[in-house]
N, CA, C, O and CB atoms as a CASP TS submission, in Angstrom:
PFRMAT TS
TARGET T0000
AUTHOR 0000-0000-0000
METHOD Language model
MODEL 1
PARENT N/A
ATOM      1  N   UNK     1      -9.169 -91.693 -22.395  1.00  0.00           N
ATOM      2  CA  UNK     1      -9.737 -91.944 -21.089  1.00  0.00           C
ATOM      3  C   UNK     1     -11.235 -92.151 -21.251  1.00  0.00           C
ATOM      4  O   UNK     1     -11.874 -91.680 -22.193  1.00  0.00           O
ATOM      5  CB  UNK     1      -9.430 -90.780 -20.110  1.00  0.00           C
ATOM      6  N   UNK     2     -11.816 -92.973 -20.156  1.00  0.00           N
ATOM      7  CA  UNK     2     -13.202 -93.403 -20.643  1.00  0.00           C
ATOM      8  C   UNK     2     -13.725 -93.178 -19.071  1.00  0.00           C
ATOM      9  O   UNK     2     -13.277 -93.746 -18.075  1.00  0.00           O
ATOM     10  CB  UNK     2     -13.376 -95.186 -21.457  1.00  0.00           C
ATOM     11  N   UNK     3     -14.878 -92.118 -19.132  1.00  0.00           N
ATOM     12  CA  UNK     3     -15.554 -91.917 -17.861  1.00  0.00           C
ATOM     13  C   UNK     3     -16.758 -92.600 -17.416  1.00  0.00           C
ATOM     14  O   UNK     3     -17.666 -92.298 -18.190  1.00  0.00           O
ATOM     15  CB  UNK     3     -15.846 -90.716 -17.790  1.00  0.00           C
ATOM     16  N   UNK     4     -17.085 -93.241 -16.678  1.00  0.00           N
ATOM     17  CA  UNK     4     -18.535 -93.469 -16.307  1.00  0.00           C
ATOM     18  C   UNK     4     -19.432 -92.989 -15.628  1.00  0.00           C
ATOM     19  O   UNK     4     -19.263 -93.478 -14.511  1.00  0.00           O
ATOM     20  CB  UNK     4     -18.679 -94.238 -15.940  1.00  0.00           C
ATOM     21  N   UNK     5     -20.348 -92.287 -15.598  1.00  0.00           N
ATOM     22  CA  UNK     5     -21.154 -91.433 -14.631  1.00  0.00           C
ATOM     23  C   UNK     5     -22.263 -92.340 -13.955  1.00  0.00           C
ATOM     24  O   UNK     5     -22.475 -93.390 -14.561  1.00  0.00           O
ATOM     25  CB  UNK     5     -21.861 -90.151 -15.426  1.00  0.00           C
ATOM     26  N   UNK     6     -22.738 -92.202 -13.225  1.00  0.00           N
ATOM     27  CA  UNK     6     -23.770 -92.838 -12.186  1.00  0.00           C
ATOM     28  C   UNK     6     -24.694 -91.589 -11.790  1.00  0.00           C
ATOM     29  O   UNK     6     -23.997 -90.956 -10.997  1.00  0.00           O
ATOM     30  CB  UNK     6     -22.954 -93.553 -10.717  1.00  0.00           C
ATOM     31  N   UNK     7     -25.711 -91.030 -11.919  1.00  0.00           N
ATOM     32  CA  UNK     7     -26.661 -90.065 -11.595  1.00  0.00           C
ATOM     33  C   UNK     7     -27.238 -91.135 -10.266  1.00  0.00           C
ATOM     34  O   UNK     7     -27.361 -92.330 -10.536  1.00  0.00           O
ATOM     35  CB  UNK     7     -27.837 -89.565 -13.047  1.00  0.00           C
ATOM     36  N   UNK     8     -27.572 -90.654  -8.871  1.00  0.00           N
ATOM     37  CA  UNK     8     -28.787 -91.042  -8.084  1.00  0.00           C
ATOM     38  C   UNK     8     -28.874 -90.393  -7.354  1.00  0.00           C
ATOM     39  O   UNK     8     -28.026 -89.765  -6.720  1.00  0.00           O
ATOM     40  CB  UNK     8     -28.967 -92.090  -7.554  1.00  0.00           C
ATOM     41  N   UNK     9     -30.731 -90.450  -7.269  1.00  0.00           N
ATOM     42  CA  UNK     9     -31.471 -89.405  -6.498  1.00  0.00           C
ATOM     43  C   UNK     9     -32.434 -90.715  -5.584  1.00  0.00           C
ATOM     44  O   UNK     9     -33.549 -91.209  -5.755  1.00  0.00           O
ATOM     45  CB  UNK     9     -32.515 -88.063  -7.706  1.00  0.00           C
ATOM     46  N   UNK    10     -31.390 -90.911  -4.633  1.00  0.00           N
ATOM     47  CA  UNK    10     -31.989 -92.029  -4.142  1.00  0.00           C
ATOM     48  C   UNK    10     -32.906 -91.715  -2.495  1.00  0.00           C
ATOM     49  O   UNK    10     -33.475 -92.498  -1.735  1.00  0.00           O
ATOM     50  CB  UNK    10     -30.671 -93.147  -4.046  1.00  0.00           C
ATOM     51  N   UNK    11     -32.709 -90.275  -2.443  1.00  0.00           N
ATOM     52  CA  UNK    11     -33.677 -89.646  -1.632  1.00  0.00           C
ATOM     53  C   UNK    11     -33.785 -88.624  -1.913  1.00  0.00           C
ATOM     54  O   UNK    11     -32.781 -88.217  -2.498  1.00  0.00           O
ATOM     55  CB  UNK    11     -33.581 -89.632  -0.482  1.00  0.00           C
ATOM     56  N   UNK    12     -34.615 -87.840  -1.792  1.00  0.00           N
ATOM     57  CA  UNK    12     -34.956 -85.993  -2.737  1.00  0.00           C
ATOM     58  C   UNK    12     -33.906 -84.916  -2.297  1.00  0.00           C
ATOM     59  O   UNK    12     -33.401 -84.127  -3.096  1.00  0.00           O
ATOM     60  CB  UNK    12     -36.785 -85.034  -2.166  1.00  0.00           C
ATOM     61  N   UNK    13     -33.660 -84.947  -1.143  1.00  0.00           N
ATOM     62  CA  UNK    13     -32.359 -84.005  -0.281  1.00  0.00           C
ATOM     63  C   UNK    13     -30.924 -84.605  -1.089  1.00  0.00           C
ATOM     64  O   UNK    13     -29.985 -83.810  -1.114  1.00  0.00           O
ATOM     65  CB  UNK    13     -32.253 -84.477   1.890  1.00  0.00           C
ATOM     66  N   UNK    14     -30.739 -85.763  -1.652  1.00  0.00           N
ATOM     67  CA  UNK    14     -29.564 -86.189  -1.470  1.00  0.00           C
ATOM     68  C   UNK    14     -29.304 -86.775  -3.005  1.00  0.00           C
ATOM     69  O   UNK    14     -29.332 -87.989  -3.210  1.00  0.00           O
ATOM     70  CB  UNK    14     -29.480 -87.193  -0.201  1.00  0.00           C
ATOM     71  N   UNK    15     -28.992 -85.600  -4.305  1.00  0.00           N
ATOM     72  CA  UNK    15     -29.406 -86.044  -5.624  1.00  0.00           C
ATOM     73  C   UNK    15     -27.971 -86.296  -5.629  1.00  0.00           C
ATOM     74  O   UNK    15     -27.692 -86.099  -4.446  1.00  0.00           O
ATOM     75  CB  UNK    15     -30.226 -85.055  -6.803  1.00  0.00           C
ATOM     76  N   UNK    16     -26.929 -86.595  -6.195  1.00  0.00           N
ATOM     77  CA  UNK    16     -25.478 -86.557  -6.329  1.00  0.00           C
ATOM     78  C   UNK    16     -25.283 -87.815  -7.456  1.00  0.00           C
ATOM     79  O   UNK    16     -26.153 -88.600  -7.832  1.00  0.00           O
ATOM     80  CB  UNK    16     -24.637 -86.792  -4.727  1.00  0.00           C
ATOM     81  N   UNK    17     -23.537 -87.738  -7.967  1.00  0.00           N
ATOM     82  CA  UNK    17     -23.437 -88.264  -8.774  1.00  0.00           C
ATOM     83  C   UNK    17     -21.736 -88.949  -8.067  1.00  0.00           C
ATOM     84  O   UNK    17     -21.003 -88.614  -7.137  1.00  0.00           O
ATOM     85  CB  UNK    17     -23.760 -87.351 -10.096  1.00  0.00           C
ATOM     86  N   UNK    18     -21.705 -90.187  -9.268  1.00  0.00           N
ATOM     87  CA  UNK    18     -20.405 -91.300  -8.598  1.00  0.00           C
ATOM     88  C   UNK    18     -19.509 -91.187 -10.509  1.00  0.00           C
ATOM     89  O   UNK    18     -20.213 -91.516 -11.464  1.00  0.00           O
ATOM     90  CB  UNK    18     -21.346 -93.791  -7.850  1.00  0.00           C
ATOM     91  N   UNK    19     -18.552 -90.882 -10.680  1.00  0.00           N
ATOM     92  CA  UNK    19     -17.633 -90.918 -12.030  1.00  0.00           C
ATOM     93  C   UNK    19     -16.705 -91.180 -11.565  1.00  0.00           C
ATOM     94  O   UNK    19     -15.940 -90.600 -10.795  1.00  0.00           O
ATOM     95  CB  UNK    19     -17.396 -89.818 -12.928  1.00  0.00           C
ATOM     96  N   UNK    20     -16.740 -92.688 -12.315  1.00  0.00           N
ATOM     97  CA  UNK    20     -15.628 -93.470 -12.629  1.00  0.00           C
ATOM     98  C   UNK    20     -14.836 -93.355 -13.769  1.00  0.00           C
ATOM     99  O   UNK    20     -15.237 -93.293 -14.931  1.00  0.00           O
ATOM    100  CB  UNK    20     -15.965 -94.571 -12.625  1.00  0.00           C
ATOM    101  N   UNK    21     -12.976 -93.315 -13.120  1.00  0.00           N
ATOM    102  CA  UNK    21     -12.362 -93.257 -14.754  1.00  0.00           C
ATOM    103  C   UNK    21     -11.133 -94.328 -15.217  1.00  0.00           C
ATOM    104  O   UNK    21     -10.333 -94.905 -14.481  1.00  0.00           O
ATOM    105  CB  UNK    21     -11.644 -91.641 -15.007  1.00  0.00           C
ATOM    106  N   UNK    22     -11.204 -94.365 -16.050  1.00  0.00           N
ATOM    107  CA  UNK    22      -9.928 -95.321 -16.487  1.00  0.00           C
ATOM    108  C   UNK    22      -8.409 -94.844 -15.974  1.00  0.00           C
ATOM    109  O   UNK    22      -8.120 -93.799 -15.390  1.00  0.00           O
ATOM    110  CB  UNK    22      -9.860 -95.355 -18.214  1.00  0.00           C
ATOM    111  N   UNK    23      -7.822 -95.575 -16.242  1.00  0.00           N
ATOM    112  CA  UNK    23      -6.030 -95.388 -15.117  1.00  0.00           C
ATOM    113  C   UNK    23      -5.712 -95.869 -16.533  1.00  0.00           C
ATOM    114  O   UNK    23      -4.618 -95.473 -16.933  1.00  0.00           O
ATOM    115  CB  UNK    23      -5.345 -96.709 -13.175  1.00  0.00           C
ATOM    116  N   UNK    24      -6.123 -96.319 -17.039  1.00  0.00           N
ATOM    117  CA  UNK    24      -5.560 -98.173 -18.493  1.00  0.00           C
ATOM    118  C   UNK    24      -5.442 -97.082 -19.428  1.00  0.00           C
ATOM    119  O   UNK    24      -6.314 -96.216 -19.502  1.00  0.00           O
ATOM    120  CB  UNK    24      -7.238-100.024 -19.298  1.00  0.00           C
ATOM    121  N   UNK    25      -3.901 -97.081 -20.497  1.00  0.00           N
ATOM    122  CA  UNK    25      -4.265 -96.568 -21.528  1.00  0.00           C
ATOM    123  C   UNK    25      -5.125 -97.247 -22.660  1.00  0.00           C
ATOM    124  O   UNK    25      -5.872 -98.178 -22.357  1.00  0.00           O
ATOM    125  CB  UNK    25      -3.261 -96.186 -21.904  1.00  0.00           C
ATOM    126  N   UNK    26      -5.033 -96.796 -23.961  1.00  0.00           N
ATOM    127  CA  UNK    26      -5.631 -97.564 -24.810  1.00  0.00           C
ATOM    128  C   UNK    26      -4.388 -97.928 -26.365  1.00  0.00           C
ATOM    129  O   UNK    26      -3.415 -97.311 -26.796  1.00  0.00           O
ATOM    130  CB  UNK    26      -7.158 -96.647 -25.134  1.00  0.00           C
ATOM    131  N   UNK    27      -4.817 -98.723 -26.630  1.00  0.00           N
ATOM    132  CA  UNK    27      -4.067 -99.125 -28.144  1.00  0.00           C
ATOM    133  C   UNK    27      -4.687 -98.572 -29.326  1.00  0.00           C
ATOM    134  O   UNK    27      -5.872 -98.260 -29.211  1.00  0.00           O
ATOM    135  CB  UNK    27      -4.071-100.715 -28.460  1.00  0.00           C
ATOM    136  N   UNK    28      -3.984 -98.345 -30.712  1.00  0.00           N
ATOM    137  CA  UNK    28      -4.507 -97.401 -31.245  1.00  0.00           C
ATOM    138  C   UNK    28      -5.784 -97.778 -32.105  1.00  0.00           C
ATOM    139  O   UNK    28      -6.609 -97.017 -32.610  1.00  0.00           O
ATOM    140  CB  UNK    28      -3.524 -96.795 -31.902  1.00  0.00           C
ATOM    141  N   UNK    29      -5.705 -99.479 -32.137  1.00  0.00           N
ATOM    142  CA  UNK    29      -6.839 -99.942 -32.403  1.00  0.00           C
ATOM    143  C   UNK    29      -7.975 -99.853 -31.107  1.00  0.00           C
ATOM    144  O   UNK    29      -8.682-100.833 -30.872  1.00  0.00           O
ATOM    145  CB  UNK    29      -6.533-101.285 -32.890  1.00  0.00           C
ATOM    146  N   UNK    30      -8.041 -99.106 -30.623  1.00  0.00           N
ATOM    147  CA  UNK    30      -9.274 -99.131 -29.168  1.00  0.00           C
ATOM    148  C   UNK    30      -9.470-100.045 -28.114  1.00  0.00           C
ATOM    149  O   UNK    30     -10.370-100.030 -27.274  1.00  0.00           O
ATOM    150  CB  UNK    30     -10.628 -99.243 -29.565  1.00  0.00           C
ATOM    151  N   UNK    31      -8.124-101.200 -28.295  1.00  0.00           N
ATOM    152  CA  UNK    31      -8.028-101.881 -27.101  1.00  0.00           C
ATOM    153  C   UNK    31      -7.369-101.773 -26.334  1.00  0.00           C
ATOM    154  O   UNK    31      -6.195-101.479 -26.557  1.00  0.00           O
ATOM    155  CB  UNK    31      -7.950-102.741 -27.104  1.00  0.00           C
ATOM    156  N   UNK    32      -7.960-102.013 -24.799  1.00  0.00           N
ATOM    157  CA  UNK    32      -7.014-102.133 -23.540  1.00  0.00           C
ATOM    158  C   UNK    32      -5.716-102.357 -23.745  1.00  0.00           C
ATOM    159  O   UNK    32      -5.271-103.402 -24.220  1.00  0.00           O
ATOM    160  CB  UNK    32      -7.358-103.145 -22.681  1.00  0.00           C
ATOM    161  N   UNK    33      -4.724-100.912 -23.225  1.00  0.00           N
ATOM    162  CA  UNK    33      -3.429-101.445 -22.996  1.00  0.00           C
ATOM    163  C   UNK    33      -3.154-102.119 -21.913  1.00  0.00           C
ATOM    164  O   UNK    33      -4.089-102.635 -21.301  1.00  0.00           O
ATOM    165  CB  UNK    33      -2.594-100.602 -23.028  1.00  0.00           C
ATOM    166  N   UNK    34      -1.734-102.268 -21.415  1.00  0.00           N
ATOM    167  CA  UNK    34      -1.740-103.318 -20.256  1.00  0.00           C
ATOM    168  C   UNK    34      -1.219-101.795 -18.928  1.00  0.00           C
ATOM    169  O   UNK    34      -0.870-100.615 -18.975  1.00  0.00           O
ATOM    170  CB  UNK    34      -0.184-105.095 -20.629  1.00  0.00           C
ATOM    171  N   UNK    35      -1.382-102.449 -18.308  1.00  0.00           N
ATOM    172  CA  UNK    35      -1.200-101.960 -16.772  1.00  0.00           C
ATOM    173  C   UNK    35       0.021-101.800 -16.492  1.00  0.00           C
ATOM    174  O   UNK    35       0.473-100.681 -16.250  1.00  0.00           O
ATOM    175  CB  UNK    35      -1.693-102.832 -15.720  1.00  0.00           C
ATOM    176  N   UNK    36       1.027-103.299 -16.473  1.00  0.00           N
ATOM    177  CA  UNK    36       1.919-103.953 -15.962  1.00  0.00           C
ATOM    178  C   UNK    36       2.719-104.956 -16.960  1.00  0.00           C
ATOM    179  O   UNK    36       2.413-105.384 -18.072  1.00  0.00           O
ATOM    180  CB  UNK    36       1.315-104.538 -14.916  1.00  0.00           C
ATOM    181  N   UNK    37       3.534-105.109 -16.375  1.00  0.00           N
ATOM    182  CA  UNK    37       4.475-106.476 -17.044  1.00  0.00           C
ATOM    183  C   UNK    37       4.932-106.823 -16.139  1.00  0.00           C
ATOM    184  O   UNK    37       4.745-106.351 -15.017  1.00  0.00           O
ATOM    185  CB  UNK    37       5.619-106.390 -18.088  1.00  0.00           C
ATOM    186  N   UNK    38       5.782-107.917 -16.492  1.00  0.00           N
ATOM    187  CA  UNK    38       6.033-109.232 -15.554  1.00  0.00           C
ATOM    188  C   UNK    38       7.784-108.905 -16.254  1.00  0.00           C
ATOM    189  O   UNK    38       8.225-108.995 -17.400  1.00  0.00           O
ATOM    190  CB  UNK    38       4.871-111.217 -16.032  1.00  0.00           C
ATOM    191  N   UNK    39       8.534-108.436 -14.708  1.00  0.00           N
ATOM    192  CA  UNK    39       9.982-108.597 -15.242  1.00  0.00           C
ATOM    193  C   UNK    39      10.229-109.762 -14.142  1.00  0.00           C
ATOM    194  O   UNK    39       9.764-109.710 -13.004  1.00  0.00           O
ATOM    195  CB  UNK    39      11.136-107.055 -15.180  1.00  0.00           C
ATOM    196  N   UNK    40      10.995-110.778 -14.625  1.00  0.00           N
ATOM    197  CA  UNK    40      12.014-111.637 -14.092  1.00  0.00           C
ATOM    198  C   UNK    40      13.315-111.493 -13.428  1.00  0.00           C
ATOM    199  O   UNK    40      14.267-111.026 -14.052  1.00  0.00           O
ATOM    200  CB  UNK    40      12.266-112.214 -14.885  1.00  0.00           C
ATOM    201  N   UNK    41      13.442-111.944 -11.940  1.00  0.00           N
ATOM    202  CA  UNK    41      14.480-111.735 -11.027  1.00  0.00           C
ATOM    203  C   UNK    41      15.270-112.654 -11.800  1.00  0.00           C
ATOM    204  O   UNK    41      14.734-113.742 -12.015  1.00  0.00           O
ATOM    205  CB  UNK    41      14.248-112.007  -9.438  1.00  0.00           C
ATOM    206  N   UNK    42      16.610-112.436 -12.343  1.00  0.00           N
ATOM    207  CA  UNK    42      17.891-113.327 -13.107  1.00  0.00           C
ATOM    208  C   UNK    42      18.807-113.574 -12.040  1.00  0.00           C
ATOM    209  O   UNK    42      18.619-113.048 -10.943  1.00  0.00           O
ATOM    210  CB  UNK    42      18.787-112.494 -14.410  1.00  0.00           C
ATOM    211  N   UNK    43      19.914-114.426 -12.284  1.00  0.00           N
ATOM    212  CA  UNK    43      21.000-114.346 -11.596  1.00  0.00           C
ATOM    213  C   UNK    43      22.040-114.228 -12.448  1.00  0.00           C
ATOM    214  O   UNK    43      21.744-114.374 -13.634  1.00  0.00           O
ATOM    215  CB  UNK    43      21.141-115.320 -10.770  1.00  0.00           C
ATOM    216  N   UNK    44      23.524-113.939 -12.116  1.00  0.00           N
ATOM    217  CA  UNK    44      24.125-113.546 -12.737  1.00  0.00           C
ATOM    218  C   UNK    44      24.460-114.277 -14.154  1.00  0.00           C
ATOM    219  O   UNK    44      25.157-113.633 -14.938  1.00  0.00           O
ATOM    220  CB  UNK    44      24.874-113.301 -11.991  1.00  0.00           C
ATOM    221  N   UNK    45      24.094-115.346 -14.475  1.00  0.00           N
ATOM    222  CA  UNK    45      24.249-116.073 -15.349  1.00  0.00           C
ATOM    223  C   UNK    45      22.842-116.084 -16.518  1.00  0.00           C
ATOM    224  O   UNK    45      22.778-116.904 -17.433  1.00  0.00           O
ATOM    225  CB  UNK    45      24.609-117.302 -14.615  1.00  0.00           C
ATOM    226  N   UNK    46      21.734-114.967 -16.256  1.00  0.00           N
ATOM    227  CA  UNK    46      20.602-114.655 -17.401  1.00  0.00           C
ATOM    228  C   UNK    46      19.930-115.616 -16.907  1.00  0.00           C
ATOM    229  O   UNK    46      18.995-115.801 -17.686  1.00  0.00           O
ATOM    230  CB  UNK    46      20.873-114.733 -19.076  1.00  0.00           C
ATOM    231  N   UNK    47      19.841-116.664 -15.667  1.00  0.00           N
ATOM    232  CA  UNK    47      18.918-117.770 -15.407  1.00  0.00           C
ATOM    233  C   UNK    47      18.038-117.194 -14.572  1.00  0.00           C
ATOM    234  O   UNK    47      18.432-116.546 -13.602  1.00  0.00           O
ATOM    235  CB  UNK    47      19.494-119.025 -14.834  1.00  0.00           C
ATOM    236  N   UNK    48      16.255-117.427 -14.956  1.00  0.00           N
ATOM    237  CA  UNK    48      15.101-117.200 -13.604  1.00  0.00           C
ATOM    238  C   UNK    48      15.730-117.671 -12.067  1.00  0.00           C
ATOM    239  O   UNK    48      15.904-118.838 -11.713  1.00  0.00           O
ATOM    240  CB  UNK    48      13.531-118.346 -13.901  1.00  0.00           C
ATOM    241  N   UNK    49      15.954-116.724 -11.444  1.00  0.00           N
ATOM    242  CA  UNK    49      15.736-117.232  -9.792  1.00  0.00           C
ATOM    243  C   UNK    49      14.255-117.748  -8.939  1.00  0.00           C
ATOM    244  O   UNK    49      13.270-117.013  -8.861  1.00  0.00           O
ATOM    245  CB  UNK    49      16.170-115.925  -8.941  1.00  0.00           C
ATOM    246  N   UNK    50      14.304-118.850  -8.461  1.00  0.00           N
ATOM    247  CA  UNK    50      13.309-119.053  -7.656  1.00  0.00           C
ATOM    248  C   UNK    50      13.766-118.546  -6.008  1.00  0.00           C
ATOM    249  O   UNK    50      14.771-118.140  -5.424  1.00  0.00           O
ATOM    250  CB  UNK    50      12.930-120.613  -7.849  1.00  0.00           C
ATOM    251  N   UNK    51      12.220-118.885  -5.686  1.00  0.00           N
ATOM    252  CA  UNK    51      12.159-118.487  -4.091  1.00  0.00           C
ATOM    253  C   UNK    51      12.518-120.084  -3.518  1.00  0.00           C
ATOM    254  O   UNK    51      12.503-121.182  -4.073  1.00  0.00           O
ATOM    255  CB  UNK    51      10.315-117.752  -3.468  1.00  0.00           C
ATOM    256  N   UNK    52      12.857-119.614  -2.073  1.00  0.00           N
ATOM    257  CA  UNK    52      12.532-121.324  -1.106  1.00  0.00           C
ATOM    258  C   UNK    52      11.481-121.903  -1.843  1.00  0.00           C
ATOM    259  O   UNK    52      11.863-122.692  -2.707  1.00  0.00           O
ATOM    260  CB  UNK    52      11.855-121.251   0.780  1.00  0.00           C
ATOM    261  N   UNK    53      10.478-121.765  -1.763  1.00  0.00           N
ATOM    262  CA  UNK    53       9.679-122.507  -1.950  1.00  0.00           C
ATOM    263  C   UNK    53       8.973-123.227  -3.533  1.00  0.00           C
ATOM    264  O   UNK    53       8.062-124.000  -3.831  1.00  0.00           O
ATOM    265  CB  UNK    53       8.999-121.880  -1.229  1.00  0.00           C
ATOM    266  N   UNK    54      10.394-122.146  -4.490  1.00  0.00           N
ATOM    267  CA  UNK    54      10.187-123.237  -5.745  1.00  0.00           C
ATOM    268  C   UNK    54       9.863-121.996  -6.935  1.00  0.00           C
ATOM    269  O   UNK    54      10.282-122.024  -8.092  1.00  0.00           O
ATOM    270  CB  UNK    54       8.582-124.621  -5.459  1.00  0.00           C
ATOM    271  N   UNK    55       9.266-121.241  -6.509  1.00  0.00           N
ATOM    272  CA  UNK    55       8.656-120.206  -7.253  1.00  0.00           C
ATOM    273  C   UNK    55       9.214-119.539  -8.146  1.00  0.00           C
ATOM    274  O   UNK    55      10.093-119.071  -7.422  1.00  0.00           O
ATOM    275  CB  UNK    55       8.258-119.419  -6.618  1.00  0.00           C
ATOM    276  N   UNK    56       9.518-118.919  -9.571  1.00  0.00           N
ATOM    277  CA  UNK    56      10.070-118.061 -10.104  1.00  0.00           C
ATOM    278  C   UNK    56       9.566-116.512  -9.327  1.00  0.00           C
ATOM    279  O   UNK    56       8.443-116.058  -9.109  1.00  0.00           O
ATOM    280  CB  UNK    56       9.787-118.319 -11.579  1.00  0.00           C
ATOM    281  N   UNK    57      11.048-115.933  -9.021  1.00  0.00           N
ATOM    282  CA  UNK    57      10.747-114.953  -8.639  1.00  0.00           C
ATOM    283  C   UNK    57      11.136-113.559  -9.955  1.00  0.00           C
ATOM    284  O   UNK    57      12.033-113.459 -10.793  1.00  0.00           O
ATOM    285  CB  UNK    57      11.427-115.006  -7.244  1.00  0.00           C
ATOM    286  N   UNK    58       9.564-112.362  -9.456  1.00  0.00           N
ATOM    287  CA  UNK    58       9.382-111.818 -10.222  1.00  0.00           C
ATOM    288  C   UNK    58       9.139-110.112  -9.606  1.00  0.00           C
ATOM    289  O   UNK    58       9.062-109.631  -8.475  1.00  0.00           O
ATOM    290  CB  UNK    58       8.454-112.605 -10.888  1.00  0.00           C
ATOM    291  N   UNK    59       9.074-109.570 -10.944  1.00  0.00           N
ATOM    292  CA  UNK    59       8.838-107.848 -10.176  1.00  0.00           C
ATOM    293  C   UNK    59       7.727-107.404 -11.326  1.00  0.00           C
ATOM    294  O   UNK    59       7.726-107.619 -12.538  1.00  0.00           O
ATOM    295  CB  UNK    59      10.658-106.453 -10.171  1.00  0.00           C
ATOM    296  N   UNK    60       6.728-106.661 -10.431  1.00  0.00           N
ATOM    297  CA  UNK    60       6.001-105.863 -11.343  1.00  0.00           C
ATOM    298  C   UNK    60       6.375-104.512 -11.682  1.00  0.00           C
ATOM    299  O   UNK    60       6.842-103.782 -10.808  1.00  0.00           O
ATOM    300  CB  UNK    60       4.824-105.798 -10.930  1.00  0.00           C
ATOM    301  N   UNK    61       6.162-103.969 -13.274  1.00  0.00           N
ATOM    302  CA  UNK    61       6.031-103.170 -13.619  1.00  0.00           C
ATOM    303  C   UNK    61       5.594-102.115 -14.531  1.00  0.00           C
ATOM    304  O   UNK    61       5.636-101.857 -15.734  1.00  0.00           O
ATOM    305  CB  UNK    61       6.407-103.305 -13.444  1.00  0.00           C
ATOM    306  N   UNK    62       5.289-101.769 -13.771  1.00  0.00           N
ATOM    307  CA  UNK    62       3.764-100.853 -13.772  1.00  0.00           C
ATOM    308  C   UNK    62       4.450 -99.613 -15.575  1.00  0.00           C
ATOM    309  O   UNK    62       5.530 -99.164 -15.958  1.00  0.00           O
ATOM    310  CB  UNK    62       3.488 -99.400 -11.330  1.00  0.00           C
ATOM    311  N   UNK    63       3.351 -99.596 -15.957  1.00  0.00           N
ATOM    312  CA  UNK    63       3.726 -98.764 -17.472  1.00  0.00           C
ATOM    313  C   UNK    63       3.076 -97.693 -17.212  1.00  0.00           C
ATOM    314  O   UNK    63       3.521 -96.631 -17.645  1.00  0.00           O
ATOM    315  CB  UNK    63       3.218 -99.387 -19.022  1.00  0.00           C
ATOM    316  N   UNK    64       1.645 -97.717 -16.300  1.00  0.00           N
ATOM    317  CA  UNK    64       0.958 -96.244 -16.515  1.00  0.00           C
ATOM    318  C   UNK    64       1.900 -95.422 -15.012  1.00  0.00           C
ATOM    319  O   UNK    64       2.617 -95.943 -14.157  1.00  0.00           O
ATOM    320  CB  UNK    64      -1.334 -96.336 -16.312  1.00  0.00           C
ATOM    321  N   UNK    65       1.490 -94.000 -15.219  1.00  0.00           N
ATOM    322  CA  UNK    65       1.965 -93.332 -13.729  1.00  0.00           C
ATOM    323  C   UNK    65       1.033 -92.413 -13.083  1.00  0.00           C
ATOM    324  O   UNK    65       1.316 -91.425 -12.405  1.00  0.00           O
ATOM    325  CB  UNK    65       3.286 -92.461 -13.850  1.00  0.00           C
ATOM    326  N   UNK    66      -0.309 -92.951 -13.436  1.00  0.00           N
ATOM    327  CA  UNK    66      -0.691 -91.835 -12.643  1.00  0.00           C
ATOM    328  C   UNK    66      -1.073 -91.413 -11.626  1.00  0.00           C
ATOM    329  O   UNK    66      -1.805 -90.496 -11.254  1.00  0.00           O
ATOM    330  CB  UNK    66      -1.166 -91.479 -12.897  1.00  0.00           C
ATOM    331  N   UNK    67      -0.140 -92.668 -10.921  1.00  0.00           N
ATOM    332  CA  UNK    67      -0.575 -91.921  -9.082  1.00  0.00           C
ATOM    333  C   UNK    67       1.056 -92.039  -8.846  1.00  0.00           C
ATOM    334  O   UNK    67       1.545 -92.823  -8.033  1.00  0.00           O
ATOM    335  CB  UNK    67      -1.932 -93.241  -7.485  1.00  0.00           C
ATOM    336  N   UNK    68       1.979 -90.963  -9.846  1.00  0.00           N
ATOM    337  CA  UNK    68       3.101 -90.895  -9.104  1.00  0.00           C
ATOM    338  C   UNK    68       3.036 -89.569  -9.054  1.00  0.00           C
ATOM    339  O   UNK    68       2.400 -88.811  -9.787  1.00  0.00           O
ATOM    340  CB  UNK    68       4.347 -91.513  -9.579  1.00  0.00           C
ATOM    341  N   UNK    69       4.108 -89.193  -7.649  1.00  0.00           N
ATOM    342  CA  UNK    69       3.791 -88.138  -7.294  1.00  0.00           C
ATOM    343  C   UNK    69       5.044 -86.992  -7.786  1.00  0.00           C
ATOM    344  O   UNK    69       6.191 -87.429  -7.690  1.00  0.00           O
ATOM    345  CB  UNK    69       3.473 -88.326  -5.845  1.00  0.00           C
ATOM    346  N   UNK    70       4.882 -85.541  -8.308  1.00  0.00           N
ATOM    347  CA  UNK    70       5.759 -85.484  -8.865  1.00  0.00           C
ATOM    348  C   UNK    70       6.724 -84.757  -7.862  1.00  0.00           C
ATOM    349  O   UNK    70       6.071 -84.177  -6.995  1.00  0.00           O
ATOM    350  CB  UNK    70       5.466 -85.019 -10.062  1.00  0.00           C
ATOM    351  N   UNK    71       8.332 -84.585  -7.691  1.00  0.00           N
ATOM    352  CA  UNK    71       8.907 -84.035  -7.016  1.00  0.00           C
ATOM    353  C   UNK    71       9.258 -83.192  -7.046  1.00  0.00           C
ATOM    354  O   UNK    71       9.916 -82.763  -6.099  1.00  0.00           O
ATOM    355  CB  UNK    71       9.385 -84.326  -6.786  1.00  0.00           C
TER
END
């Protein structure tokens, strides 16, 4: 995980700080893993389905979890 901090004291009463963090895992070489993938709506025959309007239709899915909630 990779944090970013922001320090500002952008009036004397009001010093506070903003940390930002990564959701993204990482690869073991230190690059960005992915978020998501791209699964494909099939029909019964293993063929892409399109929409009306022509489109391959698709579903995202998501690899990280960390805004699931646990039950």
């Amino acid at each position: 995980m990779v944090a970013d901090v922001a320090i500002h004291r952008d009036h004397p009463d009001n010093p506070h700080a903003h940390v930002m963090l990564t959701n993204r895992p990482f690869n073991p070489d230190g690059t960005w893993g992915q978020k998501t993938k791209t699964e494909y709506i099939l029909d019964s025959h293993g063929n892409k389905t399109k929409t009306p309007a022509g489109n391959v239709r698709n579903r995202k899915i998501w690899l990280v979890d960390w805004d699931k909630k646990k039950k």
